[in-house]
N, C-alpha and C positions, 0 to 999 in steps of 0.2 A: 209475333205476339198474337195475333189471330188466331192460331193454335190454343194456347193457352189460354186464352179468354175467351173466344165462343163456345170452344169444345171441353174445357172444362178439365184439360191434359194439363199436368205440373209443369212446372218452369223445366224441370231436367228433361224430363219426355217429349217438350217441345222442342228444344233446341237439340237432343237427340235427331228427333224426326226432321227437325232442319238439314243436319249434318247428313243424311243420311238422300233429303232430296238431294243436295248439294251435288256428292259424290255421284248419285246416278247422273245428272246430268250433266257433271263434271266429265263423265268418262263417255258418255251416250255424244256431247259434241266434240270431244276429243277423236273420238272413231269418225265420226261425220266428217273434219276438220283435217285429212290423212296429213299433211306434211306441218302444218304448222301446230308447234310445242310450247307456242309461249301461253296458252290457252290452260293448258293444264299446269305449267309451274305457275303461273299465278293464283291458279284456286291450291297448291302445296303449297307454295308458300304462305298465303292466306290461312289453312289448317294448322300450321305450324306456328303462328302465331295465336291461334285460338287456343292451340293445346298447351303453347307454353303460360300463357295468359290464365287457363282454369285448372293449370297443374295442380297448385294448391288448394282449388275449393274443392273441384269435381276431379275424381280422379278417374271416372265415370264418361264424362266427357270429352274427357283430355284419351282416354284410352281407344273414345271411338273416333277421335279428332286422327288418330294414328293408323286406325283402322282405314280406316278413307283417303291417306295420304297412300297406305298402302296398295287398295287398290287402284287410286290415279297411276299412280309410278306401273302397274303391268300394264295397266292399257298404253300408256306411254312407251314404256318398252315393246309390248307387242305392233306401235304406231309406226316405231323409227326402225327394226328390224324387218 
């Protein structure tokens, strides 16, 4: 909420830009972290329940809620191969 209210960014553009730290550092300690995956399915599963959650308001959110699952799962893949 910090976003949103000091900097004066809309409710969507904030939790955008949430979602979007998330996933970098989602996937930046995922790489750090080489053998252990429980790290990264809990922040997927976590997205996937956001996106199932703001399917119906934002579809906007929910698109980039998918977007960010998508890229955990290659770092993920690229982790375990």
């Amino acid at each position: 909420m910090y976003v949103h209210f000091r900097l004066g960014v809309g409710l969507e553009r904030a939790v955008l830009i949430g979602l979007l730290v998330t996933a970098l550092l989602g996937a930046w300690g995922q790489l750090r972290m080489n053998g252990a995956i429980t790290f990264s399915l809990a922040i997927i599963w976590a997205m996937i329940g956001f996106a199932a959650t703001t399917a119906g308001t934002s579809i906007t959110i929910a698109t980039a809620c998918v977007l960010g699952i998508s890229a955990l799962a290659v770092v993920l893949v690229r982790v375990t191969t």
